[in-house]
N, C-alpha and C positions, 0 to 999 in steps of 0.2 A: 652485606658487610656493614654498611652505613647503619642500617636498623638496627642488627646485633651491638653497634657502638651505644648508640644511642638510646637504648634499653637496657645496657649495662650503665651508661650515664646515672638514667630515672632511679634503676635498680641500686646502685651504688650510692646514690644518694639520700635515697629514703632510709637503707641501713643506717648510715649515719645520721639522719635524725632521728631512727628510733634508737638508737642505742647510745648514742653519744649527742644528740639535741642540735648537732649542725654536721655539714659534711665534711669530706676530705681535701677537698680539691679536684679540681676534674679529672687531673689523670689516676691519682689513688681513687675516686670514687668509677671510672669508668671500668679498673682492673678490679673491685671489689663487685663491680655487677657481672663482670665477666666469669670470675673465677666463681663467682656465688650462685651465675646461673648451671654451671656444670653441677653444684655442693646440691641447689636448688632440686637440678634435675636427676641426682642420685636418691636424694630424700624421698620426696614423692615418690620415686619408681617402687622404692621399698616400701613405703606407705600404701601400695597398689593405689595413688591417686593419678586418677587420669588428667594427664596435663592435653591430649590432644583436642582440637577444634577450635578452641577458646579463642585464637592467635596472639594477637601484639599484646594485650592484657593479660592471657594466661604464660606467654615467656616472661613479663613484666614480676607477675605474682611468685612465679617459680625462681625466679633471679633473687628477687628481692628477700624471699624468703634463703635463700642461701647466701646471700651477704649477710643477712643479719646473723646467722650463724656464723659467716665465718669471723666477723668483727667480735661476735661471744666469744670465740672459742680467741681471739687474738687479745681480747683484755684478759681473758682466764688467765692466760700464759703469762701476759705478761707483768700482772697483780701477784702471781706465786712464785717469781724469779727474784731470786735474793737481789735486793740493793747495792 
């Protein structure tokens, strides 16, 4: 449970510097690796990319890769909501 924190921590935080150049804060960056590794782990599965053996590095890549998605998909929204 500690390690899933803390790898949505890394994962949460790297979305926000790729996407936004600094992070959230640690508890929006820890629910952004969390929620990004499930996003992470739905994508790959459809990609047939094998996420298994890798361990802490490959949950790391698959987190991160679906934070940054979902932080895309949360500026799309919210850049096209009227003023």
């Amino acid at each position: 449970m500690i390690g899933a924190i803390f790898i949505g921590l890394i994962a949460g935080w790297l979305a926000g510097k790729l996407v936004r150049g600094r992070g959230y804060g640690v508890f929006v960056d820890i629910l952004l690796g969390l929620i990004g590794a499930v996003i992470g782990n739905w994508i790959l599965d459809a990609l047939n990319v094998p996420t298994a053996g890798y361990g802490a590095l490959g949950h790391l890549a698959m987190a991160t890769v679906g934070a940054v998605v979902l932080v895309g998909l949360i500026h799309l929204v919210r850049s096209e909501s009227p003023a």
